[in-house]
C-alpha positions in Angstrom: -10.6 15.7 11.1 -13.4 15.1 13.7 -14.2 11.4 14.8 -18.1 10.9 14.6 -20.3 8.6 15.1 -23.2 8.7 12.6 -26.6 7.2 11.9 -29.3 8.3 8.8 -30.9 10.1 11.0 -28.0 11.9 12.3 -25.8 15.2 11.0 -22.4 13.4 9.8 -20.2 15.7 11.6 -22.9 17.9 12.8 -22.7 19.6 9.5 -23.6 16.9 6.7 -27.0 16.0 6.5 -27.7 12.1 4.2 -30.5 12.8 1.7 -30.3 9.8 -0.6 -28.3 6.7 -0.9 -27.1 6.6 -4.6 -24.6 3.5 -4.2 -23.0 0.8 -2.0 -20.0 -1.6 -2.9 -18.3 -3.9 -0.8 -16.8 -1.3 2.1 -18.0 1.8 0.7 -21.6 3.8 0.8 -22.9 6.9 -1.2 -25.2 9.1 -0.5 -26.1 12.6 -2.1 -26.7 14.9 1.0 -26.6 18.6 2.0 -24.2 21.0 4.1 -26.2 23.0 6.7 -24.0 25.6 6.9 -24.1 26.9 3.2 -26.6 25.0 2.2 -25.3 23.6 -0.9 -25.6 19.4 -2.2 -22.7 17.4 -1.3 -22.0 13.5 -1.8 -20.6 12.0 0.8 -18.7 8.9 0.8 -18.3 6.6 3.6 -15.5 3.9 3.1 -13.7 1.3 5.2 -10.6 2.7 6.6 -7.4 0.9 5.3 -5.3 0.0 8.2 -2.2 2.7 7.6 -4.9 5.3 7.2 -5.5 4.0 11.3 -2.1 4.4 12.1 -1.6 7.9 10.8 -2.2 11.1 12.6 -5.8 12.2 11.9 -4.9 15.8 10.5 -2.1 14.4 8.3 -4.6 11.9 6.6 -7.3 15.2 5.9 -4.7 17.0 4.8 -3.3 14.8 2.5 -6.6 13.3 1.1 -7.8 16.8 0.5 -4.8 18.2 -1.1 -4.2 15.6 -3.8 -7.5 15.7 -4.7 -7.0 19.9 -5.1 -3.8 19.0 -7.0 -6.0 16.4 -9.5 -8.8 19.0 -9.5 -6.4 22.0 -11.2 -5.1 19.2 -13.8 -8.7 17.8 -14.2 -10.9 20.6 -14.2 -14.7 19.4 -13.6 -13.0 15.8 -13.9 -12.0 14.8 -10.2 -14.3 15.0 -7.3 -12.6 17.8 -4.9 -12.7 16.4 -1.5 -13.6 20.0 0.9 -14.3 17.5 4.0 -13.2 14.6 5.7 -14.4 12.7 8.6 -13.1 9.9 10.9 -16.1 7.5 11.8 -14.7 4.3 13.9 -13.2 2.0 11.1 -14.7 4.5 8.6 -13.8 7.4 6.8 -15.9 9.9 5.5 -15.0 11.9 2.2 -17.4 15.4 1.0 -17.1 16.4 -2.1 -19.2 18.7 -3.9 -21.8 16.9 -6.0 -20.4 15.1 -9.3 -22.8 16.1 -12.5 -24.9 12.9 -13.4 -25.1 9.3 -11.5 -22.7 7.2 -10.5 -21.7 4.5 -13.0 -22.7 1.5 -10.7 -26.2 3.0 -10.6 -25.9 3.3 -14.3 -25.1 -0.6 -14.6 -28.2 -1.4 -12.9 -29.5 -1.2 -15.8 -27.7 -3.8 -17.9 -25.3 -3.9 -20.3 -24.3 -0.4 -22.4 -22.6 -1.0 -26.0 -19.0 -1.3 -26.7 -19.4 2.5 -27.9 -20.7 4.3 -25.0 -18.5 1.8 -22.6 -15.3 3.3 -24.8 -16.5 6.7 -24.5 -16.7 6.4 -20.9 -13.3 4.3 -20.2 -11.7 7.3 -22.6 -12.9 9.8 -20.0 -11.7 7.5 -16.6 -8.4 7.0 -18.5 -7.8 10.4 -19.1 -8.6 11.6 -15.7 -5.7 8.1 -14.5 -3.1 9.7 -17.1 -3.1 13.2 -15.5 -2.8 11.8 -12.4 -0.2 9.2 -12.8 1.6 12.0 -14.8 1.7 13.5 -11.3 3.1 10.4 -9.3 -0.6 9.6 -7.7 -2.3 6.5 -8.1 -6.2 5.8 -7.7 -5.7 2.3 -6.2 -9.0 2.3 -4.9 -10.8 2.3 -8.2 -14.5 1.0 -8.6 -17.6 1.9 -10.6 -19.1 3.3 -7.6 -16.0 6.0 -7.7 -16.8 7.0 -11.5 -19.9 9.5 -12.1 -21.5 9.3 -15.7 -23.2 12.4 -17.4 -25.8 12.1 -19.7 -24.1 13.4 -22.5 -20.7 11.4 -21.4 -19.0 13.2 -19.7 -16.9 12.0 -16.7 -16.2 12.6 -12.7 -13.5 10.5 -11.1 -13.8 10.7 -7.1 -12.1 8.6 -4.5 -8.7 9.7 -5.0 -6.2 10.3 -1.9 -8.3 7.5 -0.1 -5.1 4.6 -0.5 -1.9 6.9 -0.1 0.8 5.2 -0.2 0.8 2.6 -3.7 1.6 -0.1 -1.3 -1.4 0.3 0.8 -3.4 -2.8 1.0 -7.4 -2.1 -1.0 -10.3 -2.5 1.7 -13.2 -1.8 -0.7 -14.9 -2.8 -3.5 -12.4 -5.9 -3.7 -13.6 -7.3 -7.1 -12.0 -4.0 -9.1 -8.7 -5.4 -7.2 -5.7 -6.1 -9.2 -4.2 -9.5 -8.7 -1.2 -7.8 -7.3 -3.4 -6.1 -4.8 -5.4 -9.3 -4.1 -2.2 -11.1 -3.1 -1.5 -7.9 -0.6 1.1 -6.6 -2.8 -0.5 -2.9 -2.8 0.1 -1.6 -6.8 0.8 1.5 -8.9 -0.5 2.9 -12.2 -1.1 -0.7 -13.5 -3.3 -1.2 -10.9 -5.5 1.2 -12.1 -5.7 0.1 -15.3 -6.7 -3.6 -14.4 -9.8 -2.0 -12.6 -10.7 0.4 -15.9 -10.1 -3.0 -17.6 -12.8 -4.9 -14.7 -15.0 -1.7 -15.4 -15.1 -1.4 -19.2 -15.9 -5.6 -19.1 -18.4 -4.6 -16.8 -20.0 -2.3 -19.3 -20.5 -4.5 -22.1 -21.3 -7.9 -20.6 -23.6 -6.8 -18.3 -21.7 -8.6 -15.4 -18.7 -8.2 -13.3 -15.4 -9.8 -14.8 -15.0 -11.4 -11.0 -18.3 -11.5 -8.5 -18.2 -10.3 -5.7 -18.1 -13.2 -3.1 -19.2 -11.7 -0.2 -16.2 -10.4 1.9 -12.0 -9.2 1.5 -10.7 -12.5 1.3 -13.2 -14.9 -0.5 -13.0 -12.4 -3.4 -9.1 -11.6 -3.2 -8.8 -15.4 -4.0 -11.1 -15.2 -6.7 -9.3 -12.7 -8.2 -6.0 -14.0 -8.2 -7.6 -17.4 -8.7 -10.1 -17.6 -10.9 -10.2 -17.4 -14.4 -12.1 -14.5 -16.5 -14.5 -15.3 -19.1 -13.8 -13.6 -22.5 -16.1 -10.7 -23.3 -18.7 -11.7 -25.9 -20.4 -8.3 -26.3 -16.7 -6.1 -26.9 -16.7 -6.1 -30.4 -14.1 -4.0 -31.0 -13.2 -3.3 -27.4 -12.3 -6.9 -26.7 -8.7 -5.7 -27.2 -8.3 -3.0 -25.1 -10.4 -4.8 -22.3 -8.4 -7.9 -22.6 -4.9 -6.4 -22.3 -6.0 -4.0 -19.6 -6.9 -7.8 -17.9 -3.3 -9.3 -18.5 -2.2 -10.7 -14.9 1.2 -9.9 -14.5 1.2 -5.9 -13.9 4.2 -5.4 -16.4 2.4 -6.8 -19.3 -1.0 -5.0 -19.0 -1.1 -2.7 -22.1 0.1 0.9 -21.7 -2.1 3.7 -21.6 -1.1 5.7 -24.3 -1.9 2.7 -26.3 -5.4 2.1 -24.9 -5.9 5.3 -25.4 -5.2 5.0 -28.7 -7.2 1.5 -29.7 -10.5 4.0 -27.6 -10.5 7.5 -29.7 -9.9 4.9 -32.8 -13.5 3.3 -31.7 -15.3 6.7 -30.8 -13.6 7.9 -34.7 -15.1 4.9 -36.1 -18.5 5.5 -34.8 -18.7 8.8 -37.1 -17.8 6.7 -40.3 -20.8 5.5 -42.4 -19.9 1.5 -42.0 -18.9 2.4 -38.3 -15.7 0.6 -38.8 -12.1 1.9 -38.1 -10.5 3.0 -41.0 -6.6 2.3 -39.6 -5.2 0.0 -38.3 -5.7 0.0 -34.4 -2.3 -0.4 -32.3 -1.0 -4.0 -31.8 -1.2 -5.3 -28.5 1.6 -7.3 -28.4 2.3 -10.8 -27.1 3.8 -9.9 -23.9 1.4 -12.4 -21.8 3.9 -14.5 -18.8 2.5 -17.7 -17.0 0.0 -16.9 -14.4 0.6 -17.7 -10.8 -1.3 -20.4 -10.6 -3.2 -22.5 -13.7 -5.1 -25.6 -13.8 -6.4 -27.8 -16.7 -8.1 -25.8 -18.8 -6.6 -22.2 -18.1 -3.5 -20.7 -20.3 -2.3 -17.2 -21.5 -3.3 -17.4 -25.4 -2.5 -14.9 -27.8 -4.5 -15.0 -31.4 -5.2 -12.6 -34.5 -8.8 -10.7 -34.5 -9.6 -9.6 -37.3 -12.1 -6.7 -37.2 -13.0 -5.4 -40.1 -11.2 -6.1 -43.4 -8.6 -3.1 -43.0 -8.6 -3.6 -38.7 -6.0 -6.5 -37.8 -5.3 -6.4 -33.4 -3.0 -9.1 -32.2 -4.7 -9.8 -28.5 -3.7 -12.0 -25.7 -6.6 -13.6 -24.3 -7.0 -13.6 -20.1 -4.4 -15.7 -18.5 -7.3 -17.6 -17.2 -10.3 -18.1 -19.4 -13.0 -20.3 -18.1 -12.9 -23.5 -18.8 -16.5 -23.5 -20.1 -17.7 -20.9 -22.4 -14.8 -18.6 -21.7 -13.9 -17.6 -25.6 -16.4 -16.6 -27.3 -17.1 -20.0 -29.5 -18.8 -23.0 -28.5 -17.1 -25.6 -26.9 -13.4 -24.1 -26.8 -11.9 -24.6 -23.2 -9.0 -23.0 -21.9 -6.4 -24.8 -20.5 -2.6 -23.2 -19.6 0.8 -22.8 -18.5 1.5 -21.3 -15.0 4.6 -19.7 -13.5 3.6 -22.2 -10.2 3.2 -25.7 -10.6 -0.5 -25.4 -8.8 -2.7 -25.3 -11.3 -3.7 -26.7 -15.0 -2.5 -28.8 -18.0 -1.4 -27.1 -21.2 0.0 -29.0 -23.7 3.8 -29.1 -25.2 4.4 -29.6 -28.4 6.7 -32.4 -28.7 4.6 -36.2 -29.1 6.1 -39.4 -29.4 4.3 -41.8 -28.2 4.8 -45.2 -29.0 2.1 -47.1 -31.4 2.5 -50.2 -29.2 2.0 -48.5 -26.3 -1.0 -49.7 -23.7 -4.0 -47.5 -22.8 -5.2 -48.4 -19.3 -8.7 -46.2 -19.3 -11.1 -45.3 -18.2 -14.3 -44.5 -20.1 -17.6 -41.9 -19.0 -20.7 -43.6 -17.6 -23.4 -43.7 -19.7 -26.2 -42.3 -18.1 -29.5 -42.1 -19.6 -30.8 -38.7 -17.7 -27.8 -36.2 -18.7 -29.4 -33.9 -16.2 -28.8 -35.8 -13.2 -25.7 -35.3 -11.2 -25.6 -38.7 -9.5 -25.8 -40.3 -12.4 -22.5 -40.1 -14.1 -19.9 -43.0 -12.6 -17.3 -43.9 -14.6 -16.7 -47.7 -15.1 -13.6 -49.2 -16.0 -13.4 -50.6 -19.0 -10.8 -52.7 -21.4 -7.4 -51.6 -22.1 -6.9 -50.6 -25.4 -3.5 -50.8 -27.6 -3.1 -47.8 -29.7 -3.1 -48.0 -33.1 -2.7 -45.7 -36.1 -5.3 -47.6 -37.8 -8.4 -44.9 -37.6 -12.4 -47.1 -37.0 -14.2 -46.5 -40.0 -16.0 -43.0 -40.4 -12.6 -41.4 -39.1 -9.3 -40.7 -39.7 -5.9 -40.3 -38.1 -5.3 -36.6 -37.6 -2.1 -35.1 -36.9 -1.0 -31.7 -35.4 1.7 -29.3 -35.8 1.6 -29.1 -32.1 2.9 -32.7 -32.5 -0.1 -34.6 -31.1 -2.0 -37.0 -32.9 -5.9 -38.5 -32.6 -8.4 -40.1 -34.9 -10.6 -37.8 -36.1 -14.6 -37.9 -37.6 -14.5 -37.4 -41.2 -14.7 -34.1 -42.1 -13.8 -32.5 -38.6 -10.3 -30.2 -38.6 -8.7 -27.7 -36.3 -11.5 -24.8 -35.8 -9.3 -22.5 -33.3 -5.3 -23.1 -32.5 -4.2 -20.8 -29.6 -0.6 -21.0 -27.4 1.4 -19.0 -25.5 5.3 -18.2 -25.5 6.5 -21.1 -23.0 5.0 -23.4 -25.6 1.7 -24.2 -24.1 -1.1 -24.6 -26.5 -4.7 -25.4 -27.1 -6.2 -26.5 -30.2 -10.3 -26.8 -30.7 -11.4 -29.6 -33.3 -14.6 -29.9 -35.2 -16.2 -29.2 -38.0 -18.6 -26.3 -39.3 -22.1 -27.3 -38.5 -21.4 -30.1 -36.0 -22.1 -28.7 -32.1 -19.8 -31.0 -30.8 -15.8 -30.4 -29.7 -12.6 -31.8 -28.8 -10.3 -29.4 -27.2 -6.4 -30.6 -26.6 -4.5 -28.9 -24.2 -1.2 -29.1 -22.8 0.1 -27.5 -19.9 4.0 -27.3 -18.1 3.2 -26.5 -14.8 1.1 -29.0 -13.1 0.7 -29.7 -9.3 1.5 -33.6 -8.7 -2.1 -34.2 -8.1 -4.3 -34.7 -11.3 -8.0 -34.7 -8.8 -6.8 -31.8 -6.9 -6.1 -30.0 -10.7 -10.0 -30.9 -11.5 -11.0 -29.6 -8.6 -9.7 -26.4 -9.0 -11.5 -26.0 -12.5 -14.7 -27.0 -10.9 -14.2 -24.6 -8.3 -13.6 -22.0 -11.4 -17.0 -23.8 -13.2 -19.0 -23.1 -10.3 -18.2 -19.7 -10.1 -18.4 -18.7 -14.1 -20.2 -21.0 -16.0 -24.4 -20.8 -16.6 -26.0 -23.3 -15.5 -23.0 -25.0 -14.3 -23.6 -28.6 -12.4 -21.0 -31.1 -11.7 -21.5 -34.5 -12.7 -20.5 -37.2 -9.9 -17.2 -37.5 -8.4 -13.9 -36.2 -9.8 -12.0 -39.9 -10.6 -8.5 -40.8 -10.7 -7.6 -42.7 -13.5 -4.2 -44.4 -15.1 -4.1 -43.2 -18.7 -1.4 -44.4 -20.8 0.7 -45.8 -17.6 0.2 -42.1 -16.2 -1.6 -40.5 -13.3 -4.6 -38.9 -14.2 -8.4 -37.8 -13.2 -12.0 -37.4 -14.9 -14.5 -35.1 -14.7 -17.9 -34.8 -16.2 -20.1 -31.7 -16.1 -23.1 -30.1 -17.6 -23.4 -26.1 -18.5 -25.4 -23.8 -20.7 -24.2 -22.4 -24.0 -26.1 -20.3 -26.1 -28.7 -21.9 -24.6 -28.1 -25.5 -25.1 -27.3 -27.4 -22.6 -24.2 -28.7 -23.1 -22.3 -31.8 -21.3 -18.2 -32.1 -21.5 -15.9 -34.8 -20.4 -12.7 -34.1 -19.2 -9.6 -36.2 -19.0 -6.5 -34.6 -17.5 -3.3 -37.0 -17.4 0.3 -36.1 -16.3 3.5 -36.9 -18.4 6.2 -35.6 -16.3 6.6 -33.9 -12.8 4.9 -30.6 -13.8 3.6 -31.8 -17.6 0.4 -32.9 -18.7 -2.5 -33.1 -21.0 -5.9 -32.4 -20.9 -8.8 -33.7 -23.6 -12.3 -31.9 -23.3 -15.2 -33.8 -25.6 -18.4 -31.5 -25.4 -21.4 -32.2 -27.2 -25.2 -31.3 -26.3 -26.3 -33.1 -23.4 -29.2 -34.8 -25.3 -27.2 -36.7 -27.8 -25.0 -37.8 -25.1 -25.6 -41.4 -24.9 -25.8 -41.8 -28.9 -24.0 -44.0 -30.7 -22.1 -41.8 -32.9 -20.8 -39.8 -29.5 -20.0 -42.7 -27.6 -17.9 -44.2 -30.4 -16.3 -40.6 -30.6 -15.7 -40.3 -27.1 -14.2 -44.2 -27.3 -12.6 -43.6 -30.2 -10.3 -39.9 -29.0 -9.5 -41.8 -25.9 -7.9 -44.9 -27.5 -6.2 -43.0 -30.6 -4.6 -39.9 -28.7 -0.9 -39.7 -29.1 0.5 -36.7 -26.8 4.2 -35.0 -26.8 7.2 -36.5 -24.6 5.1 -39.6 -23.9 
């Protein structure tokens, strides 16, 4: 391995001439370029070096780059890209392959979103390719669509392979494919992999990355062990697959043979006249742990899909969905559990409060321009006594879950969602009405209910359309307990939509949250101002 340096204008290696760039990611260029020598096309590869990579001998790093990519290469025929070169440049390693068939996928996303079909057909390919080589103890770890080379008639070209080493190695490119695990500099194995086919595949269909790139290593290592994804909207029947490949905790994400599986069941379907699956895809089960960290509004869920009449897939939603917009209906915010007490509110099933117990609130400003950020104060007003005696148009509603709140006529559970430590969130409303209450409730809460809200706004800013925060986050005493306020406007379907949050604490690390959206131009009515009054005054949470 020869240490060069190299411009565009320069012979990489004096061998390697650069023809055309064909794709750049965070640490890592591609171009397609030509060998002198033979004069055949070659793509050449130019990615940050990962720090144990520095510390090895240079031969030992060629050799071994270039001999598990042979080893994939005689498992994989036509499916890896065979590294015949490799070239130290400063911090940067060079990788020659000879030139993959078709363009590379990023390219390929350039042009928006693909559907659910072609984005199986490829994933099928890029999970084949992972199989044979986790079959043979080697994991990708470096994994990006920039590494994956797309065919016109499908078919697939894995390259980048040898580049990490050891499974522990730290990832240096391309940092939003990163696994949590890798994010938190915990290096990964197969599972890793499979999180970034997961990132990929959402990729495909929503036209957008699962988590944005944010401009450097760090800044997008925290937003991936941070930040909550959105649910896929576009999936269909990929949501599944996608969603377990996104599960958090590395032992949970679902197996391969079973992706697999849920893929070739899609690509079958696509051959049937009604294009729907005519067995049963796999069950994905339940396995979904607390996240690391949660705040209100983010929780591991796990709900039936029903696709198709014969198709029934249990799937656990993204540890942490965005708070705004991140299932697929309007309105529904996540809120959840976490293994650390950092984080959000998600609600436990066990209510009592007392009827003569006094509500100390605090209730939204009313603002007459629901568009302007400076203009949403809160203002204190009147304590309240709670009563089970609903206002007229509503009635007193109460949950399994255990919680209790006076309801407008009409209006009923529209989505119920929890995970396994008891954590739940339940959507209310009614067909036809726009407007939602979403309970959560949440065990593992850090003692501060602003610094909570401020971690969903930071989550808002980054995920949400549109997203604009409305005034300051307040701290407020709800039922005798710490809590905070926040008010912000988004776009949904293309309404713009305004949501009140109140987050409240009911023991050292428990707590509730209550989201009220509606569209921001009925804000200041009178029928959702009473409502708004009307779910603060009547809500009776668990171990209260």
């Amino acid at each position: 391995m020869v240490k060069v340096q190299v411009s565009t204008n320069e012979l990489v290696a004096g061998r390697y001439r650069l023809l055309e760039g064909v794709h750049h990611e965070e640490g890592r260029e591609g171009w397609h370029g030509q060998d002198v020598e033979s004069e055949r096309p070659v793509t050449l590869t130019r990615s940050r070096l990962p720090a144990h990579l520095r510390e090895e001998a240079e031969l030992r790093t060629a050799v071994r780059i270039t001999r598990e990519s042979e080893a994939l290469g005689l498992v994989c025929p036509g499916r890896v890209s065979v590294v015949i070169d490799v070239v130290e440049d400063k911090d940067f390693l060079w990788t020659v392959t000879a030139r993959p068939e078709g363009v590379p996928l990023s390219a390929l996303l350039g042009h928006g979103p693909v559907d659910y079909v072609r984005a199986a057909r490829i994933g099928l390919g890029v999970l084949d390719v992972l199989g044979a080589a986790h079959q043979e103890g080697i994991t990708h770890g470096d994994l990006s669509p920039g590494q994956v080379w797309v065919e016109e008639r499908g078919g697939v070209t894995v390259a980048g392979f040898g580049l990490m080493g050891a499974n522990a190695s730290p990832r240096v490119t391309a940092p939003s494919y990163a696994s949590p695990e890798q994010a938190r500099g915990e290096g990964g194995g197969p599972a890793t992999d499979l999180w970034a086919l997961g990132a990929i595949m959402y990729e495909m269909v929503e036209g957008r990355p699962a988590i944005r790139d944010r401009g450097g290593l760090e800044a997008t290592f925290r937003a991936v062990e941070r930040l909550p994804i959105r649910a896929p909207l576009s999936a269909g029947p990929l949501s599944p697959a996608i969603q377990g490949l996104l599960r958090r905790d590395p032992v949970e994400r679902v197996p391969e043979s079973v992706v697999r599986e849920a893929l070739t069941r899609i690509l079958k379907a696509e051959l049937d006249e009604d294009s729907m699956p005519t067995e049963t895809l796999p069950v994905f089960r339940d396995l979904d742990a607390p996240p690391a960290r949660r705040v209100w509004g983010k929780v591991p869920l796990s709900r039936p899909v029903l696709l198709g009449g014969a198709l029934a897939v249990t799937v656990v939603c993204f540890a942490g969905l965005t708070a705004a917009g991140g299932l697929s209906e309007r309105g529904t915010s996540a809120s959840g559990p976490a293994s650390s007490p950092k984080g959000s509110a998600t609600p436990s099933p066990t209510p009592s409060a007392s009827p003569s117990s006094t509500v100390a609130q605090q209730a939204p400003s009313t603002s007459p321009s629901p568009t302007s950020s400076s203009s949403a104060s809160a203002s204190p007003s009147p304590s309240h006594t709670l009563t089970d005696d609903p206002p007229t148009g509503f009635f007193r509603y109460t949950a399994p879950q255990g919680f209790s709140v006076a309801l407008p006529k009409g209006w009923k559970p529209v989505r119920t969602e929890s995970s396994a430590d008891g954590s739940y969130r339940v959507t209310l409303g009614a067909s036809g009405d726009p407007r939602t209450l979403v309970v959560t409730y949440s065990t593992q809460l850090t003692s501060d209910p602003v610094a909570v809200w401020r971690e969903v706004d930071t989550s808002l800013r980054g995920d949400s359309i549109a997203y604009e925060r409305l005034g300051d986050i307040r701290a407020v005493t709800y039922q005798g307990y710490k809590g905070a306020d926040m008010e912000w406007l988004s776009t949904n379907d293309g309404v713009r939509e305004r949501t009140f949050g109140r987050g409240y604490l009911i023991g050292d690390h428990e707590g509730f949250s209550l989201r009220w959206t509606t569209p921001a131009a009925d804000w200041d009515t009178a029928a959702d101002r009473a409502a708004l009054t009307t779910f603060l005054r009547t809500f009776k949470g668990g171990s209260q």
